[in-house]
C-alpha positions as CSV (number, residue, x, y, z in Angstrom):
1,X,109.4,-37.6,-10.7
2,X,109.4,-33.9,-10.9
3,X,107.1,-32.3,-8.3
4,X,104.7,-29.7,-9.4
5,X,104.8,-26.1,-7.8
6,X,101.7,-24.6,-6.7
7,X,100.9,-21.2,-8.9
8,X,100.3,-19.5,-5.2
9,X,102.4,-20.4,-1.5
10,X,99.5,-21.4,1.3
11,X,101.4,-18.5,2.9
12,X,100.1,-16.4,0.1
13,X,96.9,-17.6,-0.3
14,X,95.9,-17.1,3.7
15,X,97.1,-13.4,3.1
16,X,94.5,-12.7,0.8
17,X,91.9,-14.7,2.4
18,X,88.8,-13.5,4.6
19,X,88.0,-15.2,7.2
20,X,84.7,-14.4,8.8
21,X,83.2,-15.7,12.4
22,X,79.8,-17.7,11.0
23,X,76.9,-18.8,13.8
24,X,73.7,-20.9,12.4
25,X,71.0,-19.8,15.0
26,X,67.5,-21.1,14.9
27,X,65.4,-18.7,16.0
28,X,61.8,-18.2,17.3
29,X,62.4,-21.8,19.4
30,X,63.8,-23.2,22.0
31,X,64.6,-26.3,19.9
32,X,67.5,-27.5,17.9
33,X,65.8,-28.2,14.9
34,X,62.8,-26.3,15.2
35,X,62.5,-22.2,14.0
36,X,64.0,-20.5,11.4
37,X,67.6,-21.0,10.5
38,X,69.6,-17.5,10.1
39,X,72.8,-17.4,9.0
40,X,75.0,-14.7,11.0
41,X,78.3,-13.1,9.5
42,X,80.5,-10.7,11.4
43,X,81.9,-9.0,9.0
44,X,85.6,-6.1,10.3
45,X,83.9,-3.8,7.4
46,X,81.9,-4.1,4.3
47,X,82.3,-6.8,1.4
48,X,81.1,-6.1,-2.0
49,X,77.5,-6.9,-2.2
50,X,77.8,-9.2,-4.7
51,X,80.1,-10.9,-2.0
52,X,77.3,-11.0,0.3
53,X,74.6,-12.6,-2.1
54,X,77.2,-14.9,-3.1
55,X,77.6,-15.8,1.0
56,X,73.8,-15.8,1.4
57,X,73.6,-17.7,-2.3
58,X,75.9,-20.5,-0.6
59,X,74.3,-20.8,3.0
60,X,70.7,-21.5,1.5
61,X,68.8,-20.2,4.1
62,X,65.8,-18.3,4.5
63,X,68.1,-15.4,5.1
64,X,72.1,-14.5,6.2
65,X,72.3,-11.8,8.4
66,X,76.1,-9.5,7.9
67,X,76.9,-7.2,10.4
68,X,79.6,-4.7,10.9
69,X,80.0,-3.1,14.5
70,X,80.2,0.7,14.7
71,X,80.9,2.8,18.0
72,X,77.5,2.2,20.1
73,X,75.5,0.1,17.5
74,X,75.7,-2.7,14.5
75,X,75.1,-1.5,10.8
76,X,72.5,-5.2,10.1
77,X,71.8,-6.0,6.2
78,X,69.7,-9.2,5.5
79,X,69.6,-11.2,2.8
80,X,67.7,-14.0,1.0
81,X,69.7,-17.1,-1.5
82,X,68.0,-14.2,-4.3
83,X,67.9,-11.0,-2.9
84,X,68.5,-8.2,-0.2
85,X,65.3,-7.5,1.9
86,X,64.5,-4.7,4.1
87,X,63.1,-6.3,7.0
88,X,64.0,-9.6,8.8
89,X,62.6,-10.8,12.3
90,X,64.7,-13.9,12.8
91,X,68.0,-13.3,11.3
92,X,67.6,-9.8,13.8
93,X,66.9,-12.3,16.8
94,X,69.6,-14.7,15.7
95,X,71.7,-11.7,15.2
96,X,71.2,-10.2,18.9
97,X,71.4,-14.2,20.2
98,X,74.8,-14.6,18.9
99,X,76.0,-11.4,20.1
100,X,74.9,-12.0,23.9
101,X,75.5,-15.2,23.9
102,X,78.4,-15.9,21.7
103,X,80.0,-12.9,21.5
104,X,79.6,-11.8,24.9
105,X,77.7,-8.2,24.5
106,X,77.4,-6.9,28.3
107,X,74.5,-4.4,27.5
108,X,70.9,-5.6,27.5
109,X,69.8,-4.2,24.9
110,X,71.6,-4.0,21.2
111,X,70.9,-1.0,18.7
112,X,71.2,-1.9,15.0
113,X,71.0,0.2,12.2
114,X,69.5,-1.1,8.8
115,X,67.2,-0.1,5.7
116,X,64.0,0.0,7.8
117,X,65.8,2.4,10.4
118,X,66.9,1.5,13.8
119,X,66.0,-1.6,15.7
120,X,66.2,-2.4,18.9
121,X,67.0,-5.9,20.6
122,X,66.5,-6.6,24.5
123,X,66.8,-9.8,26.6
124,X,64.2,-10.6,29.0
125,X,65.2,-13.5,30.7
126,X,65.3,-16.0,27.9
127,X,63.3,-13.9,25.7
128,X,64.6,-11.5,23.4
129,X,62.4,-9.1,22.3
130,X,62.5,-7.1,18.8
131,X,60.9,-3.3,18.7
132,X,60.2,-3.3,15.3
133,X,58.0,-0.8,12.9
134,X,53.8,-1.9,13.0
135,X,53.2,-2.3,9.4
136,X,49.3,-2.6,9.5
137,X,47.6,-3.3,6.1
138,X,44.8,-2.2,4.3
139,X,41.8,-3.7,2.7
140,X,42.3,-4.7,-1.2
141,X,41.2,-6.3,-4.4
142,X,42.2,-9.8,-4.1
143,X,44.4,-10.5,-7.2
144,X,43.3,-13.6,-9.5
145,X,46.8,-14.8,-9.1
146,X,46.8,-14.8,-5.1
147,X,43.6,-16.8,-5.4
148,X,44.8,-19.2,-7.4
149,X,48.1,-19.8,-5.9
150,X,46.3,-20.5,-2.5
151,X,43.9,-22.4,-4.0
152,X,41.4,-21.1,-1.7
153,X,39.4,-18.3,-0.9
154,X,40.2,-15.9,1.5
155,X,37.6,-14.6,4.1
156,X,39.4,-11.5,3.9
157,X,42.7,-10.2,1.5
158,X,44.5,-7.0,2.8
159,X,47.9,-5.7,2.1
160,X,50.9,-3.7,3.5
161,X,54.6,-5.5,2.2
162,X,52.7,-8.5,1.7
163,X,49.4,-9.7,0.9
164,X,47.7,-11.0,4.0
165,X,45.1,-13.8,3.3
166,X,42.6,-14.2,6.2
167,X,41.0,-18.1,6.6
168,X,38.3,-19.2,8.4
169,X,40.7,-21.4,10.6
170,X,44.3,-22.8,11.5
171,X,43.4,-25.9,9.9
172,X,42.3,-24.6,6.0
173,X,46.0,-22.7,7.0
174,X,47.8,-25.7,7.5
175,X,46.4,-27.9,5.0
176,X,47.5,-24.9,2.5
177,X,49.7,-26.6,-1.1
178,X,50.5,-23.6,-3.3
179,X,51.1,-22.8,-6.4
180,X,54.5,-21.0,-6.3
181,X,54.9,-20.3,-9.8
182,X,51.5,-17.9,-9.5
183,X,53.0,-16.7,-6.6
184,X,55.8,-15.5,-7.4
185,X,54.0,-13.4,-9.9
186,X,52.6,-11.2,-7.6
187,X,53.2,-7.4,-6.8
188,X,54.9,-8.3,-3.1
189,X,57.7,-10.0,-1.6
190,X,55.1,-12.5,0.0
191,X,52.2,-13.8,1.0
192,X,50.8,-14.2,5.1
193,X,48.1,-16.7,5.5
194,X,46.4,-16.4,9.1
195,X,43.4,-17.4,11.2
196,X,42.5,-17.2,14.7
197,X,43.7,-20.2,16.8
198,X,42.1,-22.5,19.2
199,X,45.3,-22.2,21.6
200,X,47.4,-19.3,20.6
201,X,45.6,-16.2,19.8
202,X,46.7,-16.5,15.9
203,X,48.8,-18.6,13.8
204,X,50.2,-18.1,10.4
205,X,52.2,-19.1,7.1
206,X,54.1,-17.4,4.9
207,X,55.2,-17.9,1.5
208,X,57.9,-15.7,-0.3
209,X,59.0,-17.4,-3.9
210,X,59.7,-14.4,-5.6
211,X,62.7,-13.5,-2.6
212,X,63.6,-17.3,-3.2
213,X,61.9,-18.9,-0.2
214,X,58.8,-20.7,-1.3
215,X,58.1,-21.1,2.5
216,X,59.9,-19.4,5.5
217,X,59.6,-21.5,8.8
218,X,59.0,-18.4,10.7
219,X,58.8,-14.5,9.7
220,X,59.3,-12.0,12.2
221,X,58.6,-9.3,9.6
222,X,55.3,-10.6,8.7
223,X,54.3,-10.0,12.1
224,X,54.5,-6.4,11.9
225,X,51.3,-6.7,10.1
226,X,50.0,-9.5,12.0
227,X,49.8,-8.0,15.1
228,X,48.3,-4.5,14.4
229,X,45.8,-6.2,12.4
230,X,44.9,-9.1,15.3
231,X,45.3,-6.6,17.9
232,X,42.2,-4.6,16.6
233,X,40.5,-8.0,15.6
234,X,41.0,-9.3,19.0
235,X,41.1,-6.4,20.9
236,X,44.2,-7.1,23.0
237,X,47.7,-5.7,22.6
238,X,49.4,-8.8,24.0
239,X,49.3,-12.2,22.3
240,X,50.7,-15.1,21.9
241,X,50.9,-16.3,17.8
242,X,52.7,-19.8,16.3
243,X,53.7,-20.2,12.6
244,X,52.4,-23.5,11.4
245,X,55.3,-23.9,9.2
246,X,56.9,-28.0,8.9
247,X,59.5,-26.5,11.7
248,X,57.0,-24.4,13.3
249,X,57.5,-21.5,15.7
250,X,56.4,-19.3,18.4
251,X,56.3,-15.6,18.7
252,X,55.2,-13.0,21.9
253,X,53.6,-10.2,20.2
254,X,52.6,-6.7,21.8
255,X,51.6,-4.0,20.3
256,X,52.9,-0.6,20.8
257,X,51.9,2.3,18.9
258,X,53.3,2.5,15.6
259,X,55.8,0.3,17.0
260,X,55.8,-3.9,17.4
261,X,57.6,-6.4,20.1
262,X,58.3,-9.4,18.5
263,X,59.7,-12.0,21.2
264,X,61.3,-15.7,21.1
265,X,64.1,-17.8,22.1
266,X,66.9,-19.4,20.1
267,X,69.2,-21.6,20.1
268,X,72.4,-22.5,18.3
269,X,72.9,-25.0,15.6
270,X,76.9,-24.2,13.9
271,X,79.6,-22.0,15.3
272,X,82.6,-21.9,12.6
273,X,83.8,-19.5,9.2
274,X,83.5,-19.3,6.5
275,X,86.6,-18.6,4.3
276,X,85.7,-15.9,1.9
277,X,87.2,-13.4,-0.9
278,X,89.7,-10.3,0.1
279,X,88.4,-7.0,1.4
C-alpha cells in the first residue's frame, strides 16, 4: 500500500508555528480552586487581535491577560471569551504573580502599560498589591431592566463603569438568581451588587453578560468603585471586602486619593503553551 504524503513536513509546520508560554493563575486566593481564573500569555510582540480573541475565545475564562515586555515595563491587554475590556484586577494580579514567581522578575514592583494608563504591581510579602484608578460613582435612575434582572430592589443604584446595586445585606446578595438576558441589555459592562458585611467590611457580586461572563468569581475592577464608595460609607480608608461568588474571594482595599490598592494572593493552577498562528 501506497503511503500518503503529508501536504506540509512537521519540519515545516513548527516553522510557522507560535508558541507562546501560557500560566492559569487563580487569583484573589490562596486556594487552588478558589478566585478567579486568568489566563496569562507572553506574547515576543503583538498578534493580530483577532488572534487574541480567538486565544481568549478558546481559554473560556473570565478573562486572558497578553503581555509583551518593553525596556522598563509590560504593554498588558485584557480580554473576555467576547471582548477586549479596559480594566481587569485579577488577570493584572495573575499577570504580576506569574512574572515574580514564574518568570523570575527581580524588581518588587512591575510597571504595566494598558488602556486605562499605567498600573502598578508590588509584592508585600505574600500580597500583591494593585494601584489602580478610584472610579467612584454617582447617584442614578435605576433602570427598569436592572431591576428586573436582580429581581430585587436596591436600597440604593449608583453608577460609574457599572451599575452598583446597594442591598440591605450579604445575604439578599448571595441569595441573588438573575436574569441575564435583561442584563445584558443594559448601558454598562456590568453590574456590582454590595452590602455591608457582618465579618469583612463589604462583600460583593458581579455580573457582566453583555462582556460574556454572566458571573465573574472575583473583579478587581469593580472595586475601584467599591472602595471610594465604602470608604466614605464607612469612613475608613482600609478594609477588608470578599466577593460572595460560588469560588469566592478576598480583596485588601485602601483608598488613596484618586488612586485604589487592590491586594490578594494567588496561586497557580496550569503552566504550559499554547500552540498558536504565525506572527
Amino acid at each position: 500500500m501506497q503511503r500518503l504524503r503529508p501536504l506540509t513536513s512537521p519540519a515545516t509546520l513548527k516553522s510557522v508555528r507560535v508558541r507562546i508560554p501560557y500560566f492559569q493563575i487563580n487569583a484573589f486566593t490562596s486556594k487552588t480552586f478558589g478566585g478567579n481564573p486568568a489566563g496569562v500569555c507572553l506574547l515576543p510582540s503583538w498578534l493580530p487581535d483577532g488572534t487574541l480573541k480567538n486565544i481568549a475565545a478558546e481559554n473560556e475564562l473570565s478573562e486572558t491577560a497578553f503581555l509583551v515586555r518593553q525596556q522598563d515595563f509590560f504593554d498588558l491587554r485584557w480580554f473576555t471569551p467576547a471582548v477586549e475590556v479596559d480594566l481587569c484586577g485579577h488577570a493584572t494580579l495573575a499577570s504580576a504573580f506569574a512574572l515574580f514567581h514564574e518568570l523570575g522578575h527581580k524588581s518588587e514592583s512591575i510597571r504595566f502599560q494598558t488602556k486605562s494608563g499605567a498600573l502598578i504591581a508590588t509584592r508585600r510579602n505574600k500580597i500583591i498589591e494593585l494601584d489602580f484608578p478610584s472610579r467612584p460613582p454617582r447617584q442614578c435612575a435605576p433602570p427598569e431592566k436592572l431591576l428586573q434582572g436582580l429581581g430585587s430592589k436596591p436600597a440604593e443604584v449608583l453608577r460609574s463603569r457599572d451599575y452598583l446595586a446597594v442591598l440591605s445585606s450579604p445575604e439578599e446578595v448571595a441569595a441573588l438568581k438573575p436574569k441575564f438576558d435583561l442584563l445584558c441589555q443594559l448601558d454598562s459592562l456590568g453590574v456590582i451588587v454590595t452590602a455591608r458585611d457582618h465579618e469583612a467590611d463589604f462583600v460583593s457580586r458581579f455580573f457582566a453578560p453583555a462582556a460574556g461572563i454572566d458571573e465573574d468569581p472575583v473583579t478587581g475592577s469593580a472595586h475601584c468603585t467599591l472602595i471610594p464608595f465604602w470608604a466614605e460609607r464607612l469612613r475608613k480608608q482600609e478594609m477588608f471586602a470578599k466577593q460572595i461568588s460560588k469560588r469566592g474571594g478576598e480583596l485588601f482595599c485602601r483608598l488613596m486619593g484618586d488612586r485604589v490598592s487592590i491586594g490578594g494572593q494567588a496561586v497557580v493552577y496550569l503552566r504550559g503553551e499554547i500552540e498558536s498562528e504565525p506572527l
